[in-house]
C-alpha positions in Angstrom: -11.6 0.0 8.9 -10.9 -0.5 12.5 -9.6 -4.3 12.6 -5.9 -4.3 13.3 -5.8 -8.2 13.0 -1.6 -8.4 13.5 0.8 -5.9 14.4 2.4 -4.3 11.6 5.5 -1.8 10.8 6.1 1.0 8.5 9.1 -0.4 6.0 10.3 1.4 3.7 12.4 0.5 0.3 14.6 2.4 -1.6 16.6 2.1 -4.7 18.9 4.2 -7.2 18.2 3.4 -10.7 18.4 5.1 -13.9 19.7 7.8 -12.0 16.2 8.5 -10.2 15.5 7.9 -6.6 12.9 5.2 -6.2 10.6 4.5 -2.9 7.8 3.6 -1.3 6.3 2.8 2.4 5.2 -1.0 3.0 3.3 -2.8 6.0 3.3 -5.5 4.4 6.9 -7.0 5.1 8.0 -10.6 7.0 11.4 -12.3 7.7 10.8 -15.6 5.4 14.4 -17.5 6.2 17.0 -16.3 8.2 18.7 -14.2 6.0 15.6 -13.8 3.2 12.8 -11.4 3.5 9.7 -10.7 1.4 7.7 -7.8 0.7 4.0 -7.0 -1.0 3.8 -4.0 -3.5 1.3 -2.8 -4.3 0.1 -2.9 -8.4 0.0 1.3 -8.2 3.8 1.1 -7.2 6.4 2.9 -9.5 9.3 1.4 -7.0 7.8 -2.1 -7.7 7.6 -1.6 -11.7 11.1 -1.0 -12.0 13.0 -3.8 -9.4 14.6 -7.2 -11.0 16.7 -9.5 -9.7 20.0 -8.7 -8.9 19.1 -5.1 -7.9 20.7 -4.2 -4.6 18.3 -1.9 -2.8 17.7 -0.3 0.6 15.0 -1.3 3.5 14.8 0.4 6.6 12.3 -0.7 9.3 11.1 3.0 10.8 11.4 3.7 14.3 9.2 5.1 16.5 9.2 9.2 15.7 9.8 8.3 12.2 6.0 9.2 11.4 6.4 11.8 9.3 8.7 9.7 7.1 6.1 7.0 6.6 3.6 9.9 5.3 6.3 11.1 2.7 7.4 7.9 1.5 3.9 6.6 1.1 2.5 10.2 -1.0 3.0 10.3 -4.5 5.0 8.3 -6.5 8.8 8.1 -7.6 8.7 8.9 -11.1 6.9 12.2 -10.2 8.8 13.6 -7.6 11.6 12.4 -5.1 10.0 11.0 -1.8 14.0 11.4 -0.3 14.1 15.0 -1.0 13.3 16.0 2.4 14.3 12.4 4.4 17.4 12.0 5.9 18.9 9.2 4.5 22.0 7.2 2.7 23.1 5.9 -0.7 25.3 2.8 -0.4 25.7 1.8 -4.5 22.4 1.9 -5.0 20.7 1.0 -2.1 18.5 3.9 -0.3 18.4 3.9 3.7 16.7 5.8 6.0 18.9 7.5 8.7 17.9 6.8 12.0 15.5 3.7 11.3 15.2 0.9 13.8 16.9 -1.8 11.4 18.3 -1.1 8.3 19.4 -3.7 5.7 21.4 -4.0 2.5 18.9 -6.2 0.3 19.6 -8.3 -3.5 16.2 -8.5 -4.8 16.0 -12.6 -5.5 12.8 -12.7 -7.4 9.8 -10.9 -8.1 6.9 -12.5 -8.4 2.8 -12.4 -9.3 0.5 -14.6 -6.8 -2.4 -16.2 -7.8 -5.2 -14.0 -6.8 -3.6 -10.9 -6.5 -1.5 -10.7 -9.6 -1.3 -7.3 -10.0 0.7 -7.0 -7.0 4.3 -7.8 -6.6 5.6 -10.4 -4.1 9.3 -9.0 -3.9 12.2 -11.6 -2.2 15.1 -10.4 -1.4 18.5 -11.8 0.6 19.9 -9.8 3.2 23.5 -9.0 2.4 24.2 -6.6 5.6 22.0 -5.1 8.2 22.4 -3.1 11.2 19.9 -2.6 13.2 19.5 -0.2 17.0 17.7 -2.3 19.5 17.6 0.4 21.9 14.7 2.3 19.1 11.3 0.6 19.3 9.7 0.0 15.5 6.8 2.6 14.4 3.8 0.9 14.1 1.7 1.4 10.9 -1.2 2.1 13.4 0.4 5.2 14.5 -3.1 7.3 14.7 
């Protein structure tokens, strides 16, 4: 498909539990309130099976260069292999962040929900707890070919 309707970024989650690492690459990703954010994951999505409220995770917003991140976040699947194994990154509790990313931000998943439509997705919300985020990086676009 050659439509790029609206300008999208390479996001990625990332999350510590049951002592495996859990992530996944997302376009789909949107500031909803000032401090609350939402994300679509996908049905196939181990990283999206296993979050709940109150789990503190990891998103990082890629920055330009950070291709080759995107493509190893978004092969395979967490419960098979660990996407982090060769991506530079840090564990705060059990949040997962991506070194060197454009904005990265301490998330508490709020709710996780099923829209009408597309249930077998997950809409994931989450509040922003901390961020930082390097305004001299521009963000990867998820049309990077």
């Amino acid at each position: 498909m050659t439509l790029h309707a609206f300008n999208a970024g390479c996001n990625i989650i990332g999350v510590r539990k049951n002592e495996t690492n859990y992530g996944m690459c997302c376009a789909w990703a949107q500031m909803l309130d000032y401090d609350r954010i939402g994300m679509l994951l996908g049905a196939q999505s181990k990283t999206g099976s296993i979050l709940a409220p109150g789990d503190i995770v990891g998103v990082s917003a890629l920055a330009a260069g950070q291709k080759a991140i995107a493509d190893r976040l978004g092969d395979g699947h967490s419960g098979k292999i660990d996407k982090f194994s060769t991506v530079l990154h840090t564990i705060e509790s059990t949040a997962i962040l991506v070194d060197g990313a454009r904005v990265k931000m301490i998330c508490e998943v709020v709710d996780v929900m099923r829209l009408p439509a597309i249930e077998a997705d997950r809409f994931v919300v989450m509040k922003v707890r901390r961020f930082e985020q390097d305004e001299k990086r521009d963000f990867l676009s998820a049309y990077y070919d």
